[in-house]
N, CA, C and O atoms as a GROMACS GRO file, in nm:
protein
  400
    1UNK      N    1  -2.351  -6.185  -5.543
    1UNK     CA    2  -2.246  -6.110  -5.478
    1UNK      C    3  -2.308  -5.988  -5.414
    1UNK      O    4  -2.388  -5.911  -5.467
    2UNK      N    5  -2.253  -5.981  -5.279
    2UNK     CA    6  -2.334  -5.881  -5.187
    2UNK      C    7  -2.208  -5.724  -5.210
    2UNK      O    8  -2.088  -5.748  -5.211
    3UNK      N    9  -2.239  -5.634  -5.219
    3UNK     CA   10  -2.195  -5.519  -5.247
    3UNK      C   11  -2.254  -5.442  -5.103
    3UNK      O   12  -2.328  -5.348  -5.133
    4UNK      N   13  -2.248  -5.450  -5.037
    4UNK     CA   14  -2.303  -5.348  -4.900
    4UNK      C   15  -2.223  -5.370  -4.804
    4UNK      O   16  -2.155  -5.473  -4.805
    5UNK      N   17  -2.213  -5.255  -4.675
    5UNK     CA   18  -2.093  -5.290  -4.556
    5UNK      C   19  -2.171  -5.363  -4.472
    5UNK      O   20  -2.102  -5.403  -4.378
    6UNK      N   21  -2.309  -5.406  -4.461
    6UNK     CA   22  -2.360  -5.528  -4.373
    6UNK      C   23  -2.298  -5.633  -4.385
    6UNK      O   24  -2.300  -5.714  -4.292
    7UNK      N   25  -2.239  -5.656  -4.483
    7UNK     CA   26  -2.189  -5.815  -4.452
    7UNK      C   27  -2.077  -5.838  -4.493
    7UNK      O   28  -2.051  -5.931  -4.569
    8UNK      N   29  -1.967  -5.731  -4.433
    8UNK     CA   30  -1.820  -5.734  -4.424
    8UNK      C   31  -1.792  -5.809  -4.276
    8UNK      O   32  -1.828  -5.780  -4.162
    9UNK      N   33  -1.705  -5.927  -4.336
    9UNK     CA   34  -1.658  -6.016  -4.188
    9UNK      C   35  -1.539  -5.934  -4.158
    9UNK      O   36  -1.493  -5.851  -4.236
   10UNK      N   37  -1.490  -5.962  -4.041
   10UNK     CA   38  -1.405  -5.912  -3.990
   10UNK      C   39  -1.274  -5.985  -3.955
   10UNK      O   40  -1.256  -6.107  -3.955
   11UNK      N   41  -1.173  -5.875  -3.920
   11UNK     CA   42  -1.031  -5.976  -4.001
   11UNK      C   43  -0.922  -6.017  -3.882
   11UNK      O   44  -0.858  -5.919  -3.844
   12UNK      N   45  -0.892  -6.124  -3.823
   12UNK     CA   46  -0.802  -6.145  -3.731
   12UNK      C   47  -0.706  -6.254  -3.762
   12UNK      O   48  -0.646  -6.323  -3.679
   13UNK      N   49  -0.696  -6.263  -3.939
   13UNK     CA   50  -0.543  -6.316  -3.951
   13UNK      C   51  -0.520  -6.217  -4.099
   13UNK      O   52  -0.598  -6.161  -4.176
   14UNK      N   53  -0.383  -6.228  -4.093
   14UNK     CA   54  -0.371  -6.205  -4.241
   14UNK      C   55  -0.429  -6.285  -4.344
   14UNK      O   56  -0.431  -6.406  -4.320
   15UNK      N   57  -0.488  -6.236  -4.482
   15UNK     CA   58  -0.527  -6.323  -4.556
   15UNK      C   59  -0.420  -6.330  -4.676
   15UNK      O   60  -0.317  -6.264  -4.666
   16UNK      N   61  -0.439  -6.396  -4.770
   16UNK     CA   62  -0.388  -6.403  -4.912
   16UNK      C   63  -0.378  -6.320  -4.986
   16UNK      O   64  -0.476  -6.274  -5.044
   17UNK      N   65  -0.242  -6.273  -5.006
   17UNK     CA   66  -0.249  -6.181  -5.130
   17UNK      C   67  -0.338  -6.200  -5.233
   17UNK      O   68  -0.335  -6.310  -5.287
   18UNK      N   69  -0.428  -6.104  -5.278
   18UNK     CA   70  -0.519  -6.103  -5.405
   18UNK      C   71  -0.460  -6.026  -5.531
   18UNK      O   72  -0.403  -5.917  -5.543
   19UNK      N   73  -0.495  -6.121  -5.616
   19UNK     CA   74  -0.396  -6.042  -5.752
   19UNK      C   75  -0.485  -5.944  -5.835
   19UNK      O   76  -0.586  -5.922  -5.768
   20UNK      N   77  -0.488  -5.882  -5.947
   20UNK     CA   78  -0.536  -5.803  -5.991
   20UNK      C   79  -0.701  -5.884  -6.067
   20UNK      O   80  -0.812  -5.832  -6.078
   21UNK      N   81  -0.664  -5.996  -6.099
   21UNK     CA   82  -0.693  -6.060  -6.177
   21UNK      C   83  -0.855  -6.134  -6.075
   21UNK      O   84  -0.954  -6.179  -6.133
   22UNK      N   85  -0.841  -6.127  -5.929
   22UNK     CA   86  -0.976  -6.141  -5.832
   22UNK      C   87  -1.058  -6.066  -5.842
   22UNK      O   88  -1.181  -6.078  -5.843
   23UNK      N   89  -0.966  -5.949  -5.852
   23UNK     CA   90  -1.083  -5.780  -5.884
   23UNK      C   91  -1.116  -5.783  -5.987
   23UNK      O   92  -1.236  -5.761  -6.000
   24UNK      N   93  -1.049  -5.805  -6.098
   24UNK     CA   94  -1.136  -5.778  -6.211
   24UNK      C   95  -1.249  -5.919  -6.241
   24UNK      O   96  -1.353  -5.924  -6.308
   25UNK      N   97  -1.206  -5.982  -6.194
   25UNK     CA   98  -1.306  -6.099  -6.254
   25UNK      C   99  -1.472  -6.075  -6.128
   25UNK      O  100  -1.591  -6.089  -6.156
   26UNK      N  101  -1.393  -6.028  -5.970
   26UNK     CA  102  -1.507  -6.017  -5.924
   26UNK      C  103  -1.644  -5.871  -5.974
   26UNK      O  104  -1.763  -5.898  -5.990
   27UNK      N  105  -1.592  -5.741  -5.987
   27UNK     CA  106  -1.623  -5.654  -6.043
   27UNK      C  107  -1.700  -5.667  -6.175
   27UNK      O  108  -1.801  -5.599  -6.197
   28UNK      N  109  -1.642  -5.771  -6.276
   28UNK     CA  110  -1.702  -5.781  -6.398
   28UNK      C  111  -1.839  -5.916  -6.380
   28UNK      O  112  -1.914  -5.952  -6.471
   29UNK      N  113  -1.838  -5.974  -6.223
   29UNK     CA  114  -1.939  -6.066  -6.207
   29UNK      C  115  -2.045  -5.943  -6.139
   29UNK      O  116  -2.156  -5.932  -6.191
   30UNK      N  117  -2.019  -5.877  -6.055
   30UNK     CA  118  -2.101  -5.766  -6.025
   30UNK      C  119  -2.138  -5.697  -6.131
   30UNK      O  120  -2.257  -5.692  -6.097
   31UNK      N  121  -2.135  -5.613  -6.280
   31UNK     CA  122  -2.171  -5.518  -6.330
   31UNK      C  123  -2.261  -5.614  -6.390
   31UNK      O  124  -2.375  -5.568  -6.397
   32UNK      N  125  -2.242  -5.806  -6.465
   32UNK     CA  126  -2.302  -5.834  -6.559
   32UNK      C  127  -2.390  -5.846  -6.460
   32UNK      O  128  -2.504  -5.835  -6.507
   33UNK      N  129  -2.393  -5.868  -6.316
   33UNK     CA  130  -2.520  -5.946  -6.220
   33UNK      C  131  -2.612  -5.774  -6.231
   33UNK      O  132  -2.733  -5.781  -6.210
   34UNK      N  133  -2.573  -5.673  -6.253
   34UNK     CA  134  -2.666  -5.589  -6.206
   34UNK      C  135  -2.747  -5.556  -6.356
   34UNK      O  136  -2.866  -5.523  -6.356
   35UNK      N  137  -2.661  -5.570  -6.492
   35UNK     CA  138  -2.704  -5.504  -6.592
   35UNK      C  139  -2.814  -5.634  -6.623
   35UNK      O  140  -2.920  -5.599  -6.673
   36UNK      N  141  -2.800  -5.752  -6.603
   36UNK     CA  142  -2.905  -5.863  -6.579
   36UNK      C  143  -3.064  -5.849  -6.471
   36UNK      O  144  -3.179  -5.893  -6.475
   37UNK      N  145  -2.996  -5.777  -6.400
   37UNK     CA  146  -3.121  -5.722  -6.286
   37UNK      C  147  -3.214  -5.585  -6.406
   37UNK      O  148  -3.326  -5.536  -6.389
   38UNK      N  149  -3.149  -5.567  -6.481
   38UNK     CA  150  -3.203  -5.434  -6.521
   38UNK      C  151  -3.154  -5.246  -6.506
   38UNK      O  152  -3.201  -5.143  -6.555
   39UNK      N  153  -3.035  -5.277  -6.410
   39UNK     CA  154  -3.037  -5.174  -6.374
   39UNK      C  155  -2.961  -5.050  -6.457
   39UNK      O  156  -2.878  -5.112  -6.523
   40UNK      N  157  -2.946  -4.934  -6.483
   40UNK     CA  158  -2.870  -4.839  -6.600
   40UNK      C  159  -2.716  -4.832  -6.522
   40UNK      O  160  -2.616  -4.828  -6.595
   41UNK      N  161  -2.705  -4.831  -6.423
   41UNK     CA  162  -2.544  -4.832  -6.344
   41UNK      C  163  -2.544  -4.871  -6.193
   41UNK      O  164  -2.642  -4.862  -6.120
   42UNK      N  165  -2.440  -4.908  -6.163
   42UNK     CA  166  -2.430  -4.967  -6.052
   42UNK      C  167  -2.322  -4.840  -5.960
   42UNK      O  168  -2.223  -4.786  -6.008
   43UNK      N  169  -2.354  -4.829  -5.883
   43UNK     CA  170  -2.215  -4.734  -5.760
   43UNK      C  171  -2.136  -4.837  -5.723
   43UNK      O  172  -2.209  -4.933  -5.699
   44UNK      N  173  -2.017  -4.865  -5.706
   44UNK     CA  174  -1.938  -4.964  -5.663
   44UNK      C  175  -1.822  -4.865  -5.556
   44UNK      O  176  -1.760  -4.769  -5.601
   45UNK      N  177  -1.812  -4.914  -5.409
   45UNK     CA  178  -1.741  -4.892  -5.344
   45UNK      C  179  -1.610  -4.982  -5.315
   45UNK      O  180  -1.622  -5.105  -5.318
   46UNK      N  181  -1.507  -4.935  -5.292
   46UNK     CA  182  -1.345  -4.974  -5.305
   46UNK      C  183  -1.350  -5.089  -5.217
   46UNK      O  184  -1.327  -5.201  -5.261
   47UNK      N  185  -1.389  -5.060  -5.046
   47UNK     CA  186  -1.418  -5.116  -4.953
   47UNK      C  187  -1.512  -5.259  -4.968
   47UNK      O  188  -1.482  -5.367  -4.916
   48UNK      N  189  -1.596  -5.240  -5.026
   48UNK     CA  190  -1.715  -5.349  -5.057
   48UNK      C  191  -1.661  -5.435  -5.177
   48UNK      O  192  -1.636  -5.555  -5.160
   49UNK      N  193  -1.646  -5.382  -5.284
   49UNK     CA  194  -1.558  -5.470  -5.379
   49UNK      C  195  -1.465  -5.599  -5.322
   49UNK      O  196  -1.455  -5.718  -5.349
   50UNK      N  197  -1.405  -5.504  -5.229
   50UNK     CA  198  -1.232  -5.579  -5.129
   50UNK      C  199  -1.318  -5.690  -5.074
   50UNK      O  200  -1.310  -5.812  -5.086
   51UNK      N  201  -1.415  -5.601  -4.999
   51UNK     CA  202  -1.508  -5.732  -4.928
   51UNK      C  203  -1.512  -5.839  -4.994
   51UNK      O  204  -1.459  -5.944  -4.959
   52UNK      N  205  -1.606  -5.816  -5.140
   52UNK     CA  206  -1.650  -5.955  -5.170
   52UNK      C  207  -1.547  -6.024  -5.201
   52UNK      O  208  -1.580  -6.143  -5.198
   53UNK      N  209  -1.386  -6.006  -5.243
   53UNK     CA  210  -1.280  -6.042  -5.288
   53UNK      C  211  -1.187  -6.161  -5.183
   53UNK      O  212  -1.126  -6.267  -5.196
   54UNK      N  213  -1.219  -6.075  -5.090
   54UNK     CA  214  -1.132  -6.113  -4.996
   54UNK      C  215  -1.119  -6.021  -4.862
   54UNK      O  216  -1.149  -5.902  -4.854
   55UNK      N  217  -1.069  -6.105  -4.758
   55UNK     CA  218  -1.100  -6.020  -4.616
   55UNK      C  219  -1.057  -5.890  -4.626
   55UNK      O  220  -0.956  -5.875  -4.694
   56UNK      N  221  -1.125  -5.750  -4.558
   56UNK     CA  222  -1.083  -5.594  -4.553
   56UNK      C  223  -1.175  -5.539  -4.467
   56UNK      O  224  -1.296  -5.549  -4.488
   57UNK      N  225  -1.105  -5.454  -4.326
   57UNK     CA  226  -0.954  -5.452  -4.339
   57UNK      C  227  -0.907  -5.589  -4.297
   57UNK      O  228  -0.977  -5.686  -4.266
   58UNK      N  229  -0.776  -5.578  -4.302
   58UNK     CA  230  -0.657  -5.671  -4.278
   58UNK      C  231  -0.558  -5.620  -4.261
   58UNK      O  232  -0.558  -5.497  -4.269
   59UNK      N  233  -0.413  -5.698  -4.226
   59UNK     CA  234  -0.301  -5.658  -4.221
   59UNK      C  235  -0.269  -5.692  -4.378
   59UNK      O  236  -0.334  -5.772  -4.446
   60UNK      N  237  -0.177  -5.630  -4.413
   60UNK     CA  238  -0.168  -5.688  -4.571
   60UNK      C  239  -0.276  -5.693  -4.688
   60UNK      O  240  -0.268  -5.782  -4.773
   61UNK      N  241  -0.391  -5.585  -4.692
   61UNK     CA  242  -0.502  -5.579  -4.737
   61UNK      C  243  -0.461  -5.560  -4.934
   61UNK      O  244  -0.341  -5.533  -4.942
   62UNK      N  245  -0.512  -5.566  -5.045
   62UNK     CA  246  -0.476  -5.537  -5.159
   62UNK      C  247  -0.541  -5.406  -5.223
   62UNK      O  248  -0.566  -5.376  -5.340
   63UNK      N  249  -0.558  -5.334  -5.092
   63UNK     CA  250  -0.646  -5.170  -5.147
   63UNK      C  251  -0.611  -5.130  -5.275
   63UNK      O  252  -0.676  -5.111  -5.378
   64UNK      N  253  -0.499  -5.123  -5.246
   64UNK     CA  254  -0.448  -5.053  -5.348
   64UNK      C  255  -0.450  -5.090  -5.490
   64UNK      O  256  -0.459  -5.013  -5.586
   65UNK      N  257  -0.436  -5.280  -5.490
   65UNK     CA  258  -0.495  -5.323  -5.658
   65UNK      C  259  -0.617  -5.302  -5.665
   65UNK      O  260  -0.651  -5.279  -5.781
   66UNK      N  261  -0.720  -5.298  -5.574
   66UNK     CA  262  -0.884  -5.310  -5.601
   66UNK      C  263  -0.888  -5.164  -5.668
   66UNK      O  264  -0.962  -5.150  -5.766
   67UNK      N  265  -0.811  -5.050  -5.622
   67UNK     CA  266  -0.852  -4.918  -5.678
   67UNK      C  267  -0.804  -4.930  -5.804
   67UNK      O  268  -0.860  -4.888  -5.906
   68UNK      N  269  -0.714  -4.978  -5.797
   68UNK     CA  270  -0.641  -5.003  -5.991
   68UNK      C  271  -0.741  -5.022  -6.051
   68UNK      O  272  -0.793  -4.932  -6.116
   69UNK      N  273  -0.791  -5.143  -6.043
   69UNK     CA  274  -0.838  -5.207  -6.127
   69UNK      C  275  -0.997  -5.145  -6.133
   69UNK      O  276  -1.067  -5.159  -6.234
   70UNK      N  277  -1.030  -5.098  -6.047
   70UNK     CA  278  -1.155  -5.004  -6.079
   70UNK      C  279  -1.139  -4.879  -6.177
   70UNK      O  280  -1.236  -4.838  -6.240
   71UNK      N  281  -1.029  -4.827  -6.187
   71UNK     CA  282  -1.006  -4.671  -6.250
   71UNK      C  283  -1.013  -4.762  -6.352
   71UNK      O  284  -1.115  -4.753  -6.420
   72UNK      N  285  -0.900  -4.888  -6.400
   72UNK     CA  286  -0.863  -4.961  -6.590
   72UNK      C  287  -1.033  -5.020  -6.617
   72UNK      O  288  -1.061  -5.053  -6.732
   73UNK      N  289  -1.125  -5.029  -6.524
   73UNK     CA  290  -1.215  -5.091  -6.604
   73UNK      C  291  -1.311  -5.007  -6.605
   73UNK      O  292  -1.425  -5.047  -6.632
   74UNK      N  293  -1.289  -4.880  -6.578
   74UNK     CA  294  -1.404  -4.730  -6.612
   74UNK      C  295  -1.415  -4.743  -6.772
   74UNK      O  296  -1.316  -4.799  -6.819
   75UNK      N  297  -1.513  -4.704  -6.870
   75UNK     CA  298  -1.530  -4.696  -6.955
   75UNK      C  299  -1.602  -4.526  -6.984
   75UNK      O  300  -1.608  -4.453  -6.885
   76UNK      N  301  -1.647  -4.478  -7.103
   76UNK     CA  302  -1.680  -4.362  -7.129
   76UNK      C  303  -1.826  -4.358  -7.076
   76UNK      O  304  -1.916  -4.429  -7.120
   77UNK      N  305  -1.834  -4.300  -7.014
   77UNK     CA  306  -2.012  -4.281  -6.925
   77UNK      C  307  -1.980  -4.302  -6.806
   77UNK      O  308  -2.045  -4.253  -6.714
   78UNK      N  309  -1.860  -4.390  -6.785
   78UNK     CA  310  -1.824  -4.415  -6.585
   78UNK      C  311  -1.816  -4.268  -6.506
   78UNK      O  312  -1.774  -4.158  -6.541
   79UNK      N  313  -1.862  -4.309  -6.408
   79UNK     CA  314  -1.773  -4.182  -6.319
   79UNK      C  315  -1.731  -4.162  -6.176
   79UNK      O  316  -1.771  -4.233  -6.083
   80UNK      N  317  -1.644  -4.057  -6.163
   80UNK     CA  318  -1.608  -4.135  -6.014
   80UNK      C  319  -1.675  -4.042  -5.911
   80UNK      O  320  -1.614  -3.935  -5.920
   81UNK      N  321  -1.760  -4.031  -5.831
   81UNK     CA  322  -1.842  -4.010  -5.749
   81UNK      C  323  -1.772  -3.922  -5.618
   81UNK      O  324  -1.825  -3.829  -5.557
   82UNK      N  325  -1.644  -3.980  -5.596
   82UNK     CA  326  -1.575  -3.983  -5.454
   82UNK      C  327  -1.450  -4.088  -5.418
   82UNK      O  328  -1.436  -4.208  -5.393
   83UNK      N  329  -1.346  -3.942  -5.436
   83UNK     CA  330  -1.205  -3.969  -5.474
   83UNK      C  331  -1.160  -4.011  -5.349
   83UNK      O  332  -1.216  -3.936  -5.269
   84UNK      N  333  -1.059  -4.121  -5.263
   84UNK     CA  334  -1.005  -4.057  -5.159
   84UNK      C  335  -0.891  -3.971  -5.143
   84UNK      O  336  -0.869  -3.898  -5.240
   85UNK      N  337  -0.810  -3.960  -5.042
   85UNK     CA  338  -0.693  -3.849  -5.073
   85UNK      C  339  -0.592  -3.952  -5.091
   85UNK      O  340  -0.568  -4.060  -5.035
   86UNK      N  341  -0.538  -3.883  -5.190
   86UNK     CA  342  -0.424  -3.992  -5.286
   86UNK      C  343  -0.469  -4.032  -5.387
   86UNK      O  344  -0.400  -4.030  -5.489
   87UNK      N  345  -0.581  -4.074  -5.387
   87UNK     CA  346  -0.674  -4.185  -5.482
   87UNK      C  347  -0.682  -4.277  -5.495
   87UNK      O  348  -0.750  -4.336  -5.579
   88UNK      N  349  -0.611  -4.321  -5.408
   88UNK     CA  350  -0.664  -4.492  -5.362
   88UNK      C  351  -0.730  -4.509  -5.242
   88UNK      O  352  -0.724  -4.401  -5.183
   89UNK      N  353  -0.776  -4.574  -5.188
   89UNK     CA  354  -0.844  -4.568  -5.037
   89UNK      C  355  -0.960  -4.637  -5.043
   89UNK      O  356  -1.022  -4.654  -5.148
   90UNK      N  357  -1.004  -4.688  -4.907
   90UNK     CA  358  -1.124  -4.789  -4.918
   90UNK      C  359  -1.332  -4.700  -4.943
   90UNK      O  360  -1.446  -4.747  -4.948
   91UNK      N  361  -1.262  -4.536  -4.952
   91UNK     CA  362  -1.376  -4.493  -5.011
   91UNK      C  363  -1.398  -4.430  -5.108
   91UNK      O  364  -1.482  -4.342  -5.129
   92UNK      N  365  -1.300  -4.489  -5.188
   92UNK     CA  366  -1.327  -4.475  -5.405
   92UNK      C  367  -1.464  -4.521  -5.385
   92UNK      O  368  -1.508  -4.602  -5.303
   93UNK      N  369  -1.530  -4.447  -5.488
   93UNK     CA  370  -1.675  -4.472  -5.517
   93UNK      C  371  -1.692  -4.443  -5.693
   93UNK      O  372  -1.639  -4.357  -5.764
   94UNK      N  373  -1.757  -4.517  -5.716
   94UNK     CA  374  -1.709  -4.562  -5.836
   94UNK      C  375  -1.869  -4.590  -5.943
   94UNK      O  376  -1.925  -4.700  -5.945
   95UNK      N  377  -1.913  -4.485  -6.014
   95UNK     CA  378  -2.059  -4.504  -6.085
   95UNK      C  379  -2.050  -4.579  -6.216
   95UNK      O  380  -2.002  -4.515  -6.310
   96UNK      N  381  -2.095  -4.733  -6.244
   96UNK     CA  382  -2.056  -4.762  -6.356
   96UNK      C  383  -2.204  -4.741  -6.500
   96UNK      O  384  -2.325  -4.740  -6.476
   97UNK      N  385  -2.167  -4.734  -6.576
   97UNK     CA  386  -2.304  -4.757  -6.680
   97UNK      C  387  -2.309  -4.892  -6.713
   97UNK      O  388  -2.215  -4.969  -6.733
   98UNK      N  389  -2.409  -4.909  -6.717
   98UNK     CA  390  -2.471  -5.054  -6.751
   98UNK      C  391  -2.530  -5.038  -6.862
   98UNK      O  392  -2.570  -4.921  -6.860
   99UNK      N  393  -2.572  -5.105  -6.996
   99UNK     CA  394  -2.491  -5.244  -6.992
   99UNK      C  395  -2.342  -5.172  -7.032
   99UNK      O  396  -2.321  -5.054  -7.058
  100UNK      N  397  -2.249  -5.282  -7.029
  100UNK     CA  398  -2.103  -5.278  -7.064
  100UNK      C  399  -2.095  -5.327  -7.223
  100UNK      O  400  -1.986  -5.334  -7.281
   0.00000   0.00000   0.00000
């Protein structure tokens, strides 16, 4: 799973509602793929997450669950790097500790 804005496709239909349950399962395939690489934490962006999930932007995009579900799966050592205004938005940035 690619985590970077190089390889966000771009969106000219609406896609599928994504449920909470895409983000968390994709997010928890990203932290075990990085704490497997070795690494002590991963930065995870709102935007890039959405990416690997499902098309963003879009009309009908699920911003707003991807930020959910990033704040419920912070643990003690997480931290958040870069809030947007409101606190949801496609540039939550998000420092996780590895391992989980």
């Amino acid at each position: 799973m690619k985590n970077d804005a190089t390889t966000r496709p771009q969106a000219n239909q609406t896609p599928a509602r994504l449920s909470k349950g895409d983000f968390v399962t994709a997010l928890s395939k990203l932290l075990q793929e990085e704490a497997k690489a070795g690494k002590s934490s991963v930065d995870v962006r709102a935007a890039n997450l959405h990416t690997d999930v499902g098309v963003y932007p879009a009309r009908g995009h699920s911003m707003p669950t991807c930020c959910t579900v990033m704040y419920e799966e912070m643990q003690p050592g997480d931290e958040i790097l870069l809030t947007p205004p409101g606190g949801k938005g496609a540039t939550l940035l998000v420092r996780y500790k590895l391992p989980r």
